[in-house]
C-alpha positions in Angstrom: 11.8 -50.7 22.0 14.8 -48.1 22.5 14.3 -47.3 18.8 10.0 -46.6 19.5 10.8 -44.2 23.0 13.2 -41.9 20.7 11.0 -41.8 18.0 7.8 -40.7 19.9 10.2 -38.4 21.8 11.3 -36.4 18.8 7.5 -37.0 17.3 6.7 -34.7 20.5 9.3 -31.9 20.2 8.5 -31.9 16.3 5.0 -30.9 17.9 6.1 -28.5 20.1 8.1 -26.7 17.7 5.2 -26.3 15.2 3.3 -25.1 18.4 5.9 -22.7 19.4 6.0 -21.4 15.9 2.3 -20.8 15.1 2.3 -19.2 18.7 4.8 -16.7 16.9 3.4 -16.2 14.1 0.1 -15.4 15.8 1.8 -12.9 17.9 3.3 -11.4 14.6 0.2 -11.2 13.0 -1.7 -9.3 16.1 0.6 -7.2 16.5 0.8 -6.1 12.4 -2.9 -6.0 12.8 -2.5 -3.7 15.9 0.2 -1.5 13.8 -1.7 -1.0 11.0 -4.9 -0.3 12.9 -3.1 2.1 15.3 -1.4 4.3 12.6 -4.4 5.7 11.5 -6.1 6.2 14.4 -3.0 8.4 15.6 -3.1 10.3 12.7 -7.0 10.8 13.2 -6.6 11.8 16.9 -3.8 14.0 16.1 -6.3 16.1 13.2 -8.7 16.1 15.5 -6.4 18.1 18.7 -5.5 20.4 15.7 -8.8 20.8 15.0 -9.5 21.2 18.9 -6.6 24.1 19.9 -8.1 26.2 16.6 -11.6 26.2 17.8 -10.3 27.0 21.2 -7.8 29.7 19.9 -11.0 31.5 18.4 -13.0 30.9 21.3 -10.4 32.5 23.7 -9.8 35.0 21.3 -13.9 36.0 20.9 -14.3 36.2 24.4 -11.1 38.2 25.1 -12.8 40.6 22.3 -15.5 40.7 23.6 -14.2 41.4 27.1 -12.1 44.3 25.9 -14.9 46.3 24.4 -17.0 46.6 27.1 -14.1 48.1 28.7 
């Protein structure tokens, strides 16, 4: 009877421990997906403020143009 009680005992922690690791591995696997998701969408956001600061740059620079002939 002593023999049954350790035996489902370690049967339960054998359970928890596959638990515990698919848990981890689950994690792991979210946050390589969040990684590899996130890289390029830094990379995109960072063309596209380039992108942003030259059109502004010409902007400021047309209407300080035109602002200074007409003086």
């Amino acid at each position: 009877m002593a023999e049954e009680i350790k035996s489902s005992g370690q049967e339960k922690q054998n359970q928890g421990d596959v638990g515990g690791g698919d848990f981890s591995t689950i994690l792991i696997g979210v946050g390589t997906l969040l990684d590899s998701t996130m890289a390029p969408l830094s990379k995109i956001v960072s063309q596209a403020l380039d992108s942003l600061t030259v059109v502004a740059k010409q902007i400021l620079e047309g209407v300080n143009s035109t602002l200074g002939n007409k003086n």
